[in-house]
C-alpha positions as CSV (number, residue, x, y, z in Angstrom):
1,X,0.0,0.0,0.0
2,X,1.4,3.4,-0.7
3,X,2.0,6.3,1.5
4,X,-1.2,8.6,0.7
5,X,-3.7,5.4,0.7
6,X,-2.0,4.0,4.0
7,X,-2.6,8.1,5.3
8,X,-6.1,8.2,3.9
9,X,-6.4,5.0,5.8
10,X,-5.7,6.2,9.5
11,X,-7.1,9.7,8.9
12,X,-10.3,7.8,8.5
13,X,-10.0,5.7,11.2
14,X,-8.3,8.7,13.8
15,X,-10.5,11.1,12.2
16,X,-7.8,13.5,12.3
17,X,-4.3,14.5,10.4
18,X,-3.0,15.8,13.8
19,X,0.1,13.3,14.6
20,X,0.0,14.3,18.2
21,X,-3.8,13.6,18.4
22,X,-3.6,10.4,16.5
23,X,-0.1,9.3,18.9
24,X,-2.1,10.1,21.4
25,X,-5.2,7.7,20.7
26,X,-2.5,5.2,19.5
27,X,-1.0,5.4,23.4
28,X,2.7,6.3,21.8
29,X,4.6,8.3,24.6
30,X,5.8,11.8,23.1
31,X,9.1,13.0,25.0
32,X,9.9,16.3,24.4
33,X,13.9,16.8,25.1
34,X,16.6,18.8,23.7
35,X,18.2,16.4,21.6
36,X,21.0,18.4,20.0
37,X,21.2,17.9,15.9
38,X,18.3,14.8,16.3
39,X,15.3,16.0,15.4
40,X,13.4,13.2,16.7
41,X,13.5,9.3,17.2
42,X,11.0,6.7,17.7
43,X,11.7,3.9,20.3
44,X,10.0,0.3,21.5
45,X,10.7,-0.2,25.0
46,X,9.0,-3.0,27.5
47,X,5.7,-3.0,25.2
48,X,5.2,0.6,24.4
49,X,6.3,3.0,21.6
50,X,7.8,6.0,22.9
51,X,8.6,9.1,20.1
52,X,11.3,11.4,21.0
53,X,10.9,15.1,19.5
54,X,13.1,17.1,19.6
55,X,12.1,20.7,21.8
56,X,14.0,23.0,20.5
57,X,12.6,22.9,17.1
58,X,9.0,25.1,16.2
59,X,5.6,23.9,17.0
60,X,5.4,23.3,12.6
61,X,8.6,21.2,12.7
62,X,7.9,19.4,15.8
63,X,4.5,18.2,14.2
64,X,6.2,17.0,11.2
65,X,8.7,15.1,13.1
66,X,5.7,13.4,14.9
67,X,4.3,12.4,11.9
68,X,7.7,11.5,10.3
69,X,8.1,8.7,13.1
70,X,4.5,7.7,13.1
71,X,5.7,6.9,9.4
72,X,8.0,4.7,11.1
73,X,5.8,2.9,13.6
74,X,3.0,2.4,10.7
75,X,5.3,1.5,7.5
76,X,8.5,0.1,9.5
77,X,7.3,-1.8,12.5
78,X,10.4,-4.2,13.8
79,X,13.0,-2.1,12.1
80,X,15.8,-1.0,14.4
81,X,17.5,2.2,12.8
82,X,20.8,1.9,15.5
83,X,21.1,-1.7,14.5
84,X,21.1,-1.2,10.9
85,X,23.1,1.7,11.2
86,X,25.9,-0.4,13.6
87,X,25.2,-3.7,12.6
88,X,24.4,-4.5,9.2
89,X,25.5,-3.0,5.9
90,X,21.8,-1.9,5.2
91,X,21.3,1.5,3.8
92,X,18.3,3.5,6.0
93,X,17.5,5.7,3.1
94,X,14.6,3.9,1.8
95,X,13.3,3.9,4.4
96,X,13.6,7.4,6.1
97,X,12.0,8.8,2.8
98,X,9.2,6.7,2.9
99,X,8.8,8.0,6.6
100,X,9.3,12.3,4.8
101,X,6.7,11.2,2.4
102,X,4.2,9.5,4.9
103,X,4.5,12.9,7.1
104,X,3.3,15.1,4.1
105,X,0.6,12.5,2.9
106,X,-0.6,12.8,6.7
107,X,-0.3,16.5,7.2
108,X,-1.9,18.2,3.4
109,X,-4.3,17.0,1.9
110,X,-5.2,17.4,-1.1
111,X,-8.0,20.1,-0.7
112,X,-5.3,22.5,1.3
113,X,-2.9,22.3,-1.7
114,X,-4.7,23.0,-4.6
115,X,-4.4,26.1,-4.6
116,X,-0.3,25.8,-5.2
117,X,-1.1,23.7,-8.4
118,X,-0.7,26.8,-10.5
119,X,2.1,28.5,-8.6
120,X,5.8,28.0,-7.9
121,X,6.9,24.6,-6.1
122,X,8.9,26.5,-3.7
123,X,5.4,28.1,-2.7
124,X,4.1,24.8,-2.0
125,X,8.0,23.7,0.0
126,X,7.5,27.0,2.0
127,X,3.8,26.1,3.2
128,X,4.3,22.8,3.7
129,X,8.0,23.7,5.9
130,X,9.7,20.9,3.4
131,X,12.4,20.8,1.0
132,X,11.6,21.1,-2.4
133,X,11.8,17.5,-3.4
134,X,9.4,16.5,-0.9
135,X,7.1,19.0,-2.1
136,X,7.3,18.0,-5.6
137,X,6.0,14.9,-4.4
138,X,3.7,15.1,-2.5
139,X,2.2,17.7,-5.2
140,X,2.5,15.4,-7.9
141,X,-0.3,13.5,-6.7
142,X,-2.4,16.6,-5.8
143,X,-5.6,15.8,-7.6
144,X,-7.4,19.1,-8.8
145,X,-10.9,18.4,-8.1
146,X,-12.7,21.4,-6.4
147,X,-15.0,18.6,-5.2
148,X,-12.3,16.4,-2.8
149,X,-14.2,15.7,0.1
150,X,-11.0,14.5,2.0
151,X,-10.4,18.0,4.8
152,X,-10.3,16.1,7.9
153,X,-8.4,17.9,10.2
């Protein structure tokens, strides 16, 4: 299942696109700690999911760290990122931008972007608080109905 059917999915479900609401239901643990140039890690500890955020960064960037690691707990149950990264020859990228892209699925939908169909992709980067090539995809698949029904919030 890809990213934006899997988001479609738990927004239904959560009836929300707010990561901390839908952590909250889920029982995941948000920490909130200064964690120097980590902006945020998700953990499994004695039966419970814990997500570190990082408190230093902005309310906007805090939220998409939150739903960068729900991306994680949803798409990559079981994966340990410190043991790949120490213990096996494994490369993590796959993985952490299917976690960027489940964050924007999750956050925009398609409704709220429309309007940066017809203007600049930095536009869209800017709103969204991404880089451009996140932006270019999650606007890619953008669908320009006037008629989407899909606003949760």
């Amino acid at each position: 299942m890809d990213s934006k059917a899997l988001t479609s999915r738990i927004v239904k479900k959560y009836e929300t696109r707010d990561p901390f609401r839908i952590a909250e239901k889920l029982g995941i643990i948000l920490v909130y700690a200064p964690l120097g140039s980590l902006r945020g890690l998700r953990q499994y500890c004695q039966r419970r999911t814990l997500i570190y955020i990082n408190s230093d960064l902005d309310e906007h960037q805090q939220r998409l760290v939150c739903a960068h690691e729900l991306g994680h707990h949803f798409m990559h149950r079981g994966l340990n990122r410190v043991f790949m990264d120490h213990e096996t020859y494994m490369v993590p990228g796959r993985y952490e931008k299917e976690a960027h892209q489940f964050s924007v699925d999750l956050l925009y939908n398609d409704y709220e972007l429309q309007c940066f169909l017809d203007r600049p992709l930095q536009d869209a980067a800017n709103y969204m608080g991404v880089s451009l090539r996140l932006a270019e995809y999650r606007m890619k698949s953008v669908q320009p109905s006037l008629f989407n029904l899909d606003i949760a919030t």
